[in-house]
C-alpha positions as CSV (number, residue, x, y, z in Angstrom):
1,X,-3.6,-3.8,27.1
2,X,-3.6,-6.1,23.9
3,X,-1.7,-4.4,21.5
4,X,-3.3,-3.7,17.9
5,X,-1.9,-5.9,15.4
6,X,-1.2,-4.7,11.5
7,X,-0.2,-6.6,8.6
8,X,2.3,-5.1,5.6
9,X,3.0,-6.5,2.1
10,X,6.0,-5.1,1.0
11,X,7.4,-5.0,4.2
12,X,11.3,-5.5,3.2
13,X,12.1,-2.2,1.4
14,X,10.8,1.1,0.5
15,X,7.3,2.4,2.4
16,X,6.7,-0.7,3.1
17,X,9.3,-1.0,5.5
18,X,9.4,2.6,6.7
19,X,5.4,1.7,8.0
20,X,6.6,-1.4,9.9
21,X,9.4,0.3,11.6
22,X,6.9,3.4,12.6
23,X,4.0,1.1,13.7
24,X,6.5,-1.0,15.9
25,X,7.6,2.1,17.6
26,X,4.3,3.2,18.1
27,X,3.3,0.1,19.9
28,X,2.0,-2.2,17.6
29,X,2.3,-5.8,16.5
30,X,3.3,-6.2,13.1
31,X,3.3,-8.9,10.7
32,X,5.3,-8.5,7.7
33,X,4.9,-10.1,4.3
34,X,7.6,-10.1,1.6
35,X,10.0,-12.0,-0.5
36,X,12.7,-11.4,1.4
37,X,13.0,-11.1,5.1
38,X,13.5,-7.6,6.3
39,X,16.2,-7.1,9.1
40,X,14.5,-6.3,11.7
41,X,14.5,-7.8,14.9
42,X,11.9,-6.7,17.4
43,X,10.0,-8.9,19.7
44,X,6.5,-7.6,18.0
45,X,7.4,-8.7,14.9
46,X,6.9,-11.3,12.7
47,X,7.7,-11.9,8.9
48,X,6.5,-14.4,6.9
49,X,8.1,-15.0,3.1
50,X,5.9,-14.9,0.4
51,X,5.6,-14.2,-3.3
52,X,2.4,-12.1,-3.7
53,X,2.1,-13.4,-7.1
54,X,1.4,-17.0,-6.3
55,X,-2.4,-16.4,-4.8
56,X,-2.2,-20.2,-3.2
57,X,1.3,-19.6,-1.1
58,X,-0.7,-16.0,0.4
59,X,-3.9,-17.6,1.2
60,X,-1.7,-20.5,2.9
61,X,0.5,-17.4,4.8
62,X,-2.9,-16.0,6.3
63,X,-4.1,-19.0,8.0
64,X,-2.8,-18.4,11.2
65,X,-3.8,-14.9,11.7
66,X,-6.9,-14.4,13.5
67,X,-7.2,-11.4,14.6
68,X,-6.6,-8.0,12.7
69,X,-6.6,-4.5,13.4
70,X,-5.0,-2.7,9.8
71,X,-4.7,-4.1,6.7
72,X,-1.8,-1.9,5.0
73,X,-0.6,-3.4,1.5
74,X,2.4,-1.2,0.7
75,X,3.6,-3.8,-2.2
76,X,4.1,-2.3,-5.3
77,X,5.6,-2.0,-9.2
78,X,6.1,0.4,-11.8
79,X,6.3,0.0,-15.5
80,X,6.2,2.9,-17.7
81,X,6.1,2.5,-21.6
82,X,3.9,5.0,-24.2
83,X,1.3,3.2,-26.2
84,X,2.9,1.0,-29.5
85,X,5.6,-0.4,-26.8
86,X,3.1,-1.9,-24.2
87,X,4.2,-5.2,-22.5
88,X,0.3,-6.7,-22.7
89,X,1.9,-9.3,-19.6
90,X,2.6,-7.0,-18.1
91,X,-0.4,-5.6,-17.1
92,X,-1.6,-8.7,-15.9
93,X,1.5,-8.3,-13.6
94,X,0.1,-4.9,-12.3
95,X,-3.4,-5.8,-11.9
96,X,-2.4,-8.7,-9.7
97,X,-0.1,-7.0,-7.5
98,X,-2.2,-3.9,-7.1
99,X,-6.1,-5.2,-7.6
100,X,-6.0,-8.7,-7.0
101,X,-4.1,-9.3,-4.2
102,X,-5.7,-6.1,-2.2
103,X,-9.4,-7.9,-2.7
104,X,-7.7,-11.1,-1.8
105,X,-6.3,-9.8,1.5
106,X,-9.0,-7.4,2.2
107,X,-11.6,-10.6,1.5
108,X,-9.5,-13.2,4.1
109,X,-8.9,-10.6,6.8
110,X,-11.9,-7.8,6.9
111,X,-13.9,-11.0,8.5
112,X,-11.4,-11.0,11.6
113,X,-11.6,-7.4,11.8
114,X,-13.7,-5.3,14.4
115,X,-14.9,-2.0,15.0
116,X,-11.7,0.8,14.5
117,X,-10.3,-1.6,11.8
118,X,-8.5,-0.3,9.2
119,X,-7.5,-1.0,5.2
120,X,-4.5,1.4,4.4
121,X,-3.8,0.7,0.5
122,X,-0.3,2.9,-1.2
123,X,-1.6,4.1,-4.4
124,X,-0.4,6.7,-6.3
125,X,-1.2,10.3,-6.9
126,X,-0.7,9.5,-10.7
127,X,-4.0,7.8,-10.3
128,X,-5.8,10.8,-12.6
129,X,-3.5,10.0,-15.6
130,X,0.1,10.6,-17.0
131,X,1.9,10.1,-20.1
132,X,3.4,6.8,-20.8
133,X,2.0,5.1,-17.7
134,X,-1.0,4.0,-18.4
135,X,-0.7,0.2,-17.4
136,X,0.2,1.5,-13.7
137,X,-2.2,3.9,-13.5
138,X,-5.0,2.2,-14.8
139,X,-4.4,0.1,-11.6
140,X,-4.5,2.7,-9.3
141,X,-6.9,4.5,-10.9
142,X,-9.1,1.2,-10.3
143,X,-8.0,1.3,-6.8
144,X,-9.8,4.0,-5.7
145,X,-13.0,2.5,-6.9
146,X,-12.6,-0.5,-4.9
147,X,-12.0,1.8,-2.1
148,X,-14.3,3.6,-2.1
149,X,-16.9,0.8,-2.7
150,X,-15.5,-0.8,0.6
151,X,-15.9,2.1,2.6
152,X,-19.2,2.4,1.6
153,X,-19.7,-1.1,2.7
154,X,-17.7,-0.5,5.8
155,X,-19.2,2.4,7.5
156,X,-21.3,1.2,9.7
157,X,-19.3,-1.6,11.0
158,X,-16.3,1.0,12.3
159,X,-14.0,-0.3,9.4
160,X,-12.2,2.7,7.6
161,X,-11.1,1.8,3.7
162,X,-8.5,4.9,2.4
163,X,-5.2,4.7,0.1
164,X,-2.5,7.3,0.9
165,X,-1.4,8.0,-2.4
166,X,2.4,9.7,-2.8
167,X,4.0,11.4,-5.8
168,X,7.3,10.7,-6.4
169,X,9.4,9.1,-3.6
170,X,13.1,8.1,-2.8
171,X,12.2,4.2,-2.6
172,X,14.6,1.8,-4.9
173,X,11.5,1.8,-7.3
174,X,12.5,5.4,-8.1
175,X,15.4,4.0,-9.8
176,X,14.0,1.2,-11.3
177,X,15.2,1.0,-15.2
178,X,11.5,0.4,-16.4
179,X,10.9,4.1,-15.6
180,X,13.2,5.2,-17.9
181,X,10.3,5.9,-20.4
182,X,8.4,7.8,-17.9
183,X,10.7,9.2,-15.0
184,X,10.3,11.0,-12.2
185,X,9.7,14.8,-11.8
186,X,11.3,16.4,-8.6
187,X,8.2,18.3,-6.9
188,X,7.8,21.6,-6.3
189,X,9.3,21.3,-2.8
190,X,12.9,20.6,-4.3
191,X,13.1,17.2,-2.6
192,X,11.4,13.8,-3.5
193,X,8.8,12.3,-0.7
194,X,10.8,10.2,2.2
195,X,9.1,7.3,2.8
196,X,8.8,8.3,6.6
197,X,6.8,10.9,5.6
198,X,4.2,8.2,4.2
199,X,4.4,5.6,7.2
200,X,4.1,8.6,9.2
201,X,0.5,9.4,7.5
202,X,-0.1,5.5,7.5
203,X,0.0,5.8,11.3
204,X,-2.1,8.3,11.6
205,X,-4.7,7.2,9.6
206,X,-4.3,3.5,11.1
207,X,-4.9,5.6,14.9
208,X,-8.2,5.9,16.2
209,X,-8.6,9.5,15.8
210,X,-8.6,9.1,12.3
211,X,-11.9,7.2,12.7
212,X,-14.5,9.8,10.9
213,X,-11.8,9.8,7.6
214,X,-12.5,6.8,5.2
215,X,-12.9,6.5,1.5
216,X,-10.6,8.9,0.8
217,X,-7.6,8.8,-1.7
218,X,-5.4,11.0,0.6
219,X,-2.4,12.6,-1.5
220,X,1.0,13.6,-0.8
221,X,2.9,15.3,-3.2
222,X,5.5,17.9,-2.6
223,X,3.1,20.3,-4.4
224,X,3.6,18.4,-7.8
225,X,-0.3,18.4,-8.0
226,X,-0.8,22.4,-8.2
227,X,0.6,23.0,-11.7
């Protein structure tokens, strides 16, 4: 049997690498995109280097994939900084990574898609609104729009649209300086979220008995959410 085939931005660190590993164990082919080349070596996958930010060099990585089974972009940046002290750039930055280059990937590859296809999209349970990052949440507050709007469109063509959206979790992004204004709260739980722990909701909703779930925003939190 052909195996299903899944592309992942973000693919060399972080969830985005914990999903490629989890999908290639499950039996999947997996195309990774990303700066920098992951190490993994597995006969079912492939990487392909690319900055996300330049839209021409990712339309020219997508040429050669024709057939598609999941969308999952897993790419993703955090800036934190309380209104007077915005980087205005920035936001630009965020939109792109988040926004932009989701409808660009979702636009090229929804076409080669058939019924039982997926679009997996990492947003963030901060989506609702928290002090001091409003640039990154604004983006994944819009996320969930566009989501939703593609489901809608989806339905009846056996396309899911959902994002998986995790509180804090122990990714080098947790660390990042630029959170420094805004960090991270440990969750209820005592632990932050293991990236496993997303990929291993990813594949679940990527499976086909996740068929009937779709423009959800499907949270993960540690119990950070119930206070």
């Amino acid at each position: 049997m052909k195996k299903r085939h899944a592309l992942v931005t973000g693919a060399s660190s972080g969830i985005g690498l914990a999903i490629v590993t989890t999908l290639l164990n499950d039996g999947w082919r997996v195309t990774g995109l990303s700066r920098t080349a992951p190490e993994i070596h597995h006969p079912d996958f492939t990487t392909i280097r690319v900055d996300l930010m330049n839209t021409a060099q990712l339309l020219h990585s997508l040429e050669d994939i024709t057939t598609i089974d999941a969308l999952i972009h897993a790419a993703g940046k955090m800036t934190s900084a309380p209104l007077g002290q915005l980087n205005l750039p920035e936001s630009q930055t965020l939109w792109h990574l988040h926004i932009h280059v989701a409808e660009l990937l979702a636009n090229t590859l929804v076409p080669k898609m058939g019924s039982g296809g997926r679009i997996i999209l990492i947003g963030s349970r901060t989506s609702r609104g928290v002090a001091g990052r409003s640039q990154y949440v604004a983006t994944k507050s819009a996320m969930v729009g566009m989501v939703r709007s593609w489901a809608a469109e989806l339905a009846t063509k056996g396309i899911t649209a959902n994002i998986i959206a995790p509180g804090a979790t122990e990714t080098p992004m947790l660390a990042d300086p630029q959170r420094q204004q805004s960090p991270p709260k440990l969750p209820p739980i005592g632990r932050y979220i293991q990236p496993q722990e997303v990929a291993e909701y990813v594949r679940y909703i990527a499976s086909p008995h996740a068929g009937a779930i779709t423009g959800q925003e499907l949270v993960i939190c540690g119990g950070a959410s119930l206070s």
